[in-house]
C-alpha positions in Angstrom: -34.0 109.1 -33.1 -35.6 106.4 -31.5 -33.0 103.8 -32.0 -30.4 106.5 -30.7 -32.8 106.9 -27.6 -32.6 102.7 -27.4 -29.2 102.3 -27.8 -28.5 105.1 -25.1 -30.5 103.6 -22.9 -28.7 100.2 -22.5 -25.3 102.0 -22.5 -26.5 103.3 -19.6 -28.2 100.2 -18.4 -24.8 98.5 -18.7 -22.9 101.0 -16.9 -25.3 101.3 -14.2 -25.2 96.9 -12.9 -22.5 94.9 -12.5 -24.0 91.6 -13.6 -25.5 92.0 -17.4 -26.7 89.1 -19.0 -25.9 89.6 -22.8 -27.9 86.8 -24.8 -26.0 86.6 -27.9 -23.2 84.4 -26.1 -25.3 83.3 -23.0 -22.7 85.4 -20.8 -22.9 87.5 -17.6 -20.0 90.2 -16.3 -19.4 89.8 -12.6 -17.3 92.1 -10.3 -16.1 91.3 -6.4 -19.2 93.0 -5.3 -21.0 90.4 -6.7 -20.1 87.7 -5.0 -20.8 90.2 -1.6 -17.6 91.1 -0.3 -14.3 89.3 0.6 -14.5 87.1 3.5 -10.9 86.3 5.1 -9.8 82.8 6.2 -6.8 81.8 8.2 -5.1 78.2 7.6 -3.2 76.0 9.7 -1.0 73.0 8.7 -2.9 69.6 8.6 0.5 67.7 9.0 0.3 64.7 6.8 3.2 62.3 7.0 5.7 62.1 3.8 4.4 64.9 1.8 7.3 65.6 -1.4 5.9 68.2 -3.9 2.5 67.3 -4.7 0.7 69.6 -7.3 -2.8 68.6 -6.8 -5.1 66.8 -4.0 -8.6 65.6 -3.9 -11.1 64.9 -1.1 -12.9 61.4 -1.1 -14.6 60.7 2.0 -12.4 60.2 4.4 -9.7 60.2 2.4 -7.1 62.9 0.5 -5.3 61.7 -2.6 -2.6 63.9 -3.7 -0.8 64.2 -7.0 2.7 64.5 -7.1 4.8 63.5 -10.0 8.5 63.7 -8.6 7.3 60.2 -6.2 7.9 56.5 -7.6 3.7 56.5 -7.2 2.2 58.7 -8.1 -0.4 59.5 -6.3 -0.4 59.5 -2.5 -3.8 58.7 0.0 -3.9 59.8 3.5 -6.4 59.3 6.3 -7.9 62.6 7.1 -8.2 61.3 10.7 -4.9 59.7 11.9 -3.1 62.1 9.0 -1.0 58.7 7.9 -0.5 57.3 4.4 -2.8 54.8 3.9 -2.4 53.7 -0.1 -0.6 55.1 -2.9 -1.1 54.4 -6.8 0.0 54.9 -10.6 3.6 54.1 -10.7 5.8 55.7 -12.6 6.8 53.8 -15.9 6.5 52.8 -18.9 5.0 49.5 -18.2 1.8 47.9 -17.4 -0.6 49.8 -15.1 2.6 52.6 -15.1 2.2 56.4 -16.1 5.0 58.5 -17.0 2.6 61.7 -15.9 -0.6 61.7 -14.2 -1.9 65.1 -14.8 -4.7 65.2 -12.7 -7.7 63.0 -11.2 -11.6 62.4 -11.8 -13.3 60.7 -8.9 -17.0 59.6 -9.7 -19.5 57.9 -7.8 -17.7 54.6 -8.8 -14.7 55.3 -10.6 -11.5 57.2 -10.6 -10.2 58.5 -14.1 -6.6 59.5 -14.7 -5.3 61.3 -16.8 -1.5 60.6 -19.0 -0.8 63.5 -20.7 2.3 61.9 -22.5 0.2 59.1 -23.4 -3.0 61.8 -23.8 -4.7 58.9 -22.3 -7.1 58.7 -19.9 -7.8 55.8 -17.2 -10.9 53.9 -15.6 -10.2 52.3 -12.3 -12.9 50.9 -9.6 -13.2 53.2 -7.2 -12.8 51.3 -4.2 -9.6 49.5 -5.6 -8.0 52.3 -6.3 -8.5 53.7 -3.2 -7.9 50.7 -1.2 -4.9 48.5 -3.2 -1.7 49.5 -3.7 -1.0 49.0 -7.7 -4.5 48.7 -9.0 -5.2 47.8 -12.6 -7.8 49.7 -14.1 -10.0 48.5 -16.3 -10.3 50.7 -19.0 -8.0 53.1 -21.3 -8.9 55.1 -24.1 -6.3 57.4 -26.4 -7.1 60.9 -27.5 -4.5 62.1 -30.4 -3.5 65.7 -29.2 -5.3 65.3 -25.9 -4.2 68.3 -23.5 -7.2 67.9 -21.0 -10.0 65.1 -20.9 -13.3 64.4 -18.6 -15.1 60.9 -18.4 -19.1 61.8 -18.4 -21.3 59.4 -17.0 -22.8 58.9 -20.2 -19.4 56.8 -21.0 -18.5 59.9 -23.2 -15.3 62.2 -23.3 -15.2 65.7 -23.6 -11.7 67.0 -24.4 -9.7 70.0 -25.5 -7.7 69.0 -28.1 -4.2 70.7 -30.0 -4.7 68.2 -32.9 -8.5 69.9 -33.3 -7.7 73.8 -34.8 -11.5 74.7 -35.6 -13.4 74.5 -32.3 -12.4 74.5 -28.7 -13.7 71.4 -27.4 -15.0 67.8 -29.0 -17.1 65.4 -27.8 -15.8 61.6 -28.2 -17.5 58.0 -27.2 -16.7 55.6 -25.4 -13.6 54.1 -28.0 -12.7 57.9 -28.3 -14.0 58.2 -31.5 -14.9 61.3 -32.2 -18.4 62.5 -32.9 -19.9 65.6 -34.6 -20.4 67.5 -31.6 -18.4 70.4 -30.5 -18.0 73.7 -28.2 -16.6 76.9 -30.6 -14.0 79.5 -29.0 -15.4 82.3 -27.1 -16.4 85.3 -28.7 -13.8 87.7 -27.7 -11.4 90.4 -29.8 -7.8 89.4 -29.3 -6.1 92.8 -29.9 -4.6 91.1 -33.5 -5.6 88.3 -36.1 -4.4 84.7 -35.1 -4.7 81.6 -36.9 -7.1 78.6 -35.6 -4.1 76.7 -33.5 -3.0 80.2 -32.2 -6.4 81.1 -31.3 -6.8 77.3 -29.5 -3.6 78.3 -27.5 -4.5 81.7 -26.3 -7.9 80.6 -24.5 -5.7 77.3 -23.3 -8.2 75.2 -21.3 -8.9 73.0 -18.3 -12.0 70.8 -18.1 -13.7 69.8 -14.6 -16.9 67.7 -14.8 -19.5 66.4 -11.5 -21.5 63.4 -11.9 -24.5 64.3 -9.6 -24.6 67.7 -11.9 -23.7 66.2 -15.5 -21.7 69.5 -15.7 -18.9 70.3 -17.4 -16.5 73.2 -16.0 -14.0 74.8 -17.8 -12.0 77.7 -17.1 -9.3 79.7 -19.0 -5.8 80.4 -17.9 -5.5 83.4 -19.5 -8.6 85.1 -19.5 -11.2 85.0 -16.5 -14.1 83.4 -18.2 -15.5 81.0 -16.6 -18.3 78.2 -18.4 -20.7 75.2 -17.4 -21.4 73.2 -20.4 -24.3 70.1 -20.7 -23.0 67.3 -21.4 -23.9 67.9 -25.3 -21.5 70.9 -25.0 -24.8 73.3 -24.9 -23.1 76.4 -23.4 -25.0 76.7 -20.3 -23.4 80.1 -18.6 -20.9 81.8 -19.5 -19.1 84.0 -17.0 -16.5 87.1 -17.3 -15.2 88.5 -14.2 -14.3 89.6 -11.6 -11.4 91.0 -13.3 -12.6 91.0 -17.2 -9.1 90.4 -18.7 -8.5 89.0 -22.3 -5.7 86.8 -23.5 -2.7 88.9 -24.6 -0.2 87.2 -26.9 2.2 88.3 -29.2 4.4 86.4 -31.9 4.2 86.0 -36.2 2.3 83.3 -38.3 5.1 80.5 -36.7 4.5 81.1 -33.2 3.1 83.3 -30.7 4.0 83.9 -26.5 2.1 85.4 -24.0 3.0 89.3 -23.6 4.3 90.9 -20.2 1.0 92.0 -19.9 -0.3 88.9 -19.2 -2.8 88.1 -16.7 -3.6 84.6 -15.5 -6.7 83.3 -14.3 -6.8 79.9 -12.6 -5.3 76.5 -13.7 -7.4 74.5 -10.5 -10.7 74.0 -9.5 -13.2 72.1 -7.0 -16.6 71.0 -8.0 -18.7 69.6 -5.2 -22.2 68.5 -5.5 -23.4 72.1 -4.4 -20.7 74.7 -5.4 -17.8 75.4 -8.0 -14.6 76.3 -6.4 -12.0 78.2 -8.5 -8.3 79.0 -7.3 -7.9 82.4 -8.8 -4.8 84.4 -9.7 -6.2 87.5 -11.7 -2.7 89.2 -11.8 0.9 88.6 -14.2 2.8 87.4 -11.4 5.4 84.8 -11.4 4.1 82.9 -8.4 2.1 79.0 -8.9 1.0 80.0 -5.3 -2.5 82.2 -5.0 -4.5 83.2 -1.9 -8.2 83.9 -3.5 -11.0 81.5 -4.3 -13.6 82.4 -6.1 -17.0 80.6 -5.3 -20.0 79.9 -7.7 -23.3 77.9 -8.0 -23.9 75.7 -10.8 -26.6 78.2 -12.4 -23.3 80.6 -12.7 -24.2 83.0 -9.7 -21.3 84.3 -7.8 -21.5 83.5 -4.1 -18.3 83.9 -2.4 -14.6 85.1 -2.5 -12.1 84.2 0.0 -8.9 85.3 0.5 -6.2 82.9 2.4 -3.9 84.2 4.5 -1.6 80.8 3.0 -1.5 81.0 -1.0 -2.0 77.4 -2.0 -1.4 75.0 -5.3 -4.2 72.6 -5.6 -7.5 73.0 -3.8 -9.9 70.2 -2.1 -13.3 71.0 -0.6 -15.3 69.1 1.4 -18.7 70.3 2.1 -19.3 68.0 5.0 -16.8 69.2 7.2 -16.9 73.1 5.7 -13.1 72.9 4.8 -10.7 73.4 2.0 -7.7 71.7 1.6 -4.6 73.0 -0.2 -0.8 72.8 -0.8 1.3 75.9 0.3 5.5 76.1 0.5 5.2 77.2 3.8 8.3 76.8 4.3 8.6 73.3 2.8 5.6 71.8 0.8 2.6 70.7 2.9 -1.2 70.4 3.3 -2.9 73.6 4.6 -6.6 73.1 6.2 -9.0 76.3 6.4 -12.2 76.4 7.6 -15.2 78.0 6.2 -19.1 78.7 6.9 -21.6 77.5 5.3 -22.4 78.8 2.0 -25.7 81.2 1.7 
């Protein structure tokens, strides 16, 4: 009776907050009322000059780099103050120095990684060469078989989520890429049916985010709204579910499997500044790339802020000395929106 008593009690204990930390898995269940309310922002275009289709942008300084794949370079750097192009970088090729498909960018302290996903390679450059030369050769390259997403640590290690690797989520590499006997399992979640170790890898599909000042390592889901901050041993840290608290939904046989109608997507882009975690968020099975929330958290996983844009954006950029977020919007055509925020509690 006792135990029925116990067991009763947390029920109720569990119904009652809307942040439990459950110990087993290190994780803590947030709602929208936990991160105190939704707080509006209204954007306005920040005109840069030649803007295509970019897909991603990052804020360095003074500077915004954007991503866009459908340009002859691939990645385009603008003054924030005169709004003109003042660089650009990664041609596309197949040649030295060229990338048939920069997926995304890592600015450090003193370098800027890049990452092929064709090649599933990922690229050192000097910072200040990269930012400042047209065409810079970087200085170091190393392959990852099966690569999807990779992060440089300062340590000179990778972390990566890797196809190739069915039996855990993520693996820790060195320097050459060689891979070491360190690694992050799935989440423990029920699926709705029984999937194999690759099918399992898909459904909680992965993208890594990592700050040097932190030594964190961020990854979110796209199909579920967990949210985690790894060491850089891949010792879960936190491990957040909400505001939503959606599961992957897939469907399919033993050959293949496919995401259901049902299924909700999370985020595929985030921010990490030295203070704060920014996550574009979809939380909904709509069609659109564009989304109008961001979810805001500290690096001890504590939920601090939503916003809701009145602009849904691809991409986001924050930079905390100015109180501003950058992203890309069709609005109409594709461009940089600007919104300005307070400062964080």
């Amino acid at each position: 009776m006792k135990n029925l008593y116990s067991i009763i009690l947390a029920l109720l204990l569990v119904v009652g907050c809307t942040s439990v930390r459950q110990e087993d898995n290190a994780m803590t269940i947030v709602s929208y009322s936990d991160f105190g309310g939704i707080t509006e922002l209204q954007g306005e275009i920040f005109d840069l000059d030649t803007v295509w289709k970019p897909t991603k942008l990052f804020s360095v300084d003074s500077l915004l780099c954007l991503v866009d794949r459908t340009c002859d370079r691939q990645v385009q750097i603008f003054s924030k103050k005169n709004k003109i192009k003042v660089g650009e970088n990664i041609p596309y090729g197949i040649g030295p120095n060229e990338s048939l498909s920069c997926w995304t960018l890592q600015i450090g302290n003193n370098c800027v990684h890049s990452f092929d996903l064709t090649a599933n390679e990922i690229r050192c450059y000097n910072k200040n060469n990269f930012l400042l030369k047209k065409d810079a050769s970087y200085d170091k390259s190393v392959s990852i078989g099966g690569a999807a997403d990779i992060v440089a640590l300062k340590d000179g290690n990778y972390v990566a989520y890797c196809l190739s690797e069915d039996n855990s989520l993520l693996e820790l590499y060195d320097s050459t890429g060689t891979k070491l006997n360190v690694h992050a399992d799935f989440p423990n979640m029920r699926l709705g049916q029984s999937f194999s170790d690759y099918q399992t890898k898909r459904c909680f599909e992965t993208r890594l985010y990592y700050n040097d000042k932190n030594n964190k390592i961020f990854v979110t889901y796209s199909y579920t709204d967990l949210f985690d901050i790894y060491d850089s041993n891949l010792k879960l840290l936190h491990r957040i579910h909400g505001p939503d608290q959606f599961i992957p939904e897939f469907k399919g046989d033993n050959i293949d499997i496919v995401p259901t109608e049902n299924t909700k997507y999370s985020s595929v882009c985030s921010c990490l500044t030295d203070n704060y975690i920014w996550v574009l968020y979809f939380g909904s099975n709509g069609s659109s790339s564009f989304t109008d929330k961001v979810l805001v958290f500290d690096y001890q996983g504590n939920p601090k802020k939503v916003y809701h844009l009145d602009i849904p954006i691809i991409g986001i950029a924050v930079d905390e000395s100015e109180k501003s977020i950058y992203g890309i919007a069709e609005h109409p055509e594709f461009c940089v929106i600007k919104f300005n925020y307070e400062k964080q509690d």
